[in-house]
N, C-alpha and C positions, 0 to 999 in steps of 0.2 A: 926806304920804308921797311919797315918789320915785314917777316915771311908771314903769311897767313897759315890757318892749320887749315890743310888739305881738305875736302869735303864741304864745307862750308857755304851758305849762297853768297858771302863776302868774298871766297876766295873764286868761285867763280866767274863772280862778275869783275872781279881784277882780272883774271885771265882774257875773260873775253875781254875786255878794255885794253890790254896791253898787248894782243894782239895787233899782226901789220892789218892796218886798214879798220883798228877799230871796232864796234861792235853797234848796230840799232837796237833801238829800244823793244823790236818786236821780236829780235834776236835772244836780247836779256830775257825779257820774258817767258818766254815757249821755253829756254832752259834752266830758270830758276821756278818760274809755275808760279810768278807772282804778276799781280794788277800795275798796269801801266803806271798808277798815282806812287805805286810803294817803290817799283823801279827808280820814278823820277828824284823821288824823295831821299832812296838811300845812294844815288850819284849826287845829288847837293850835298848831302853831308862828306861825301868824301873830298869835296873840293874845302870846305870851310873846316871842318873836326879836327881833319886829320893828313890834311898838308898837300894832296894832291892836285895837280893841275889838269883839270878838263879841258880838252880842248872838242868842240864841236863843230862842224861840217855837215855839208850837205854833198852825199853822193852825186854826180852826171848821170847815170843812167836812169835813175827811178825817185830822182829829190827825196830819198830818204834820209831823214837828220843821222850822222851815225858821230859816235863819240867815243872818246881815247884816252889813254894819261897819257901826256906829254911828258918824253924823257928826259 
């Protein structure tokens, strides 16, 4: 996949996504400063747009959904 430009809430939330272990939705959030609907909204587009593969999970300790790009 294309680098992102640095700064960006796209490039963000691919860091936090391709981080080990992931990132939850309440995580994206609190560091992008965007509403749960716009989070969800622009992780569907990155599975269908623009080639990446979501993979989602649920955490053991606290059943929080957390989600990834599969490498």
């Amino acid at each position: 996949m294309p680098k992102q430009r640095e700064g960006t809430r796209k490039a963000t939330v691919l860091a936090l996504l391709e981080r080990e272990g992931g990132a939850t939705l309440e995580e994206i959030m609190a560091e992008t400063l965007r509403q749960k609907y716009s989070v969800r909204g622009f992780i569907s587009t990155l599975a269908s747009n623009q080639g990446y593969v979501i993979v989602s999970t649920r955490r053991e300790g606290d059943q929080a959904r957390v989600c990834a790009i599969s490498k």
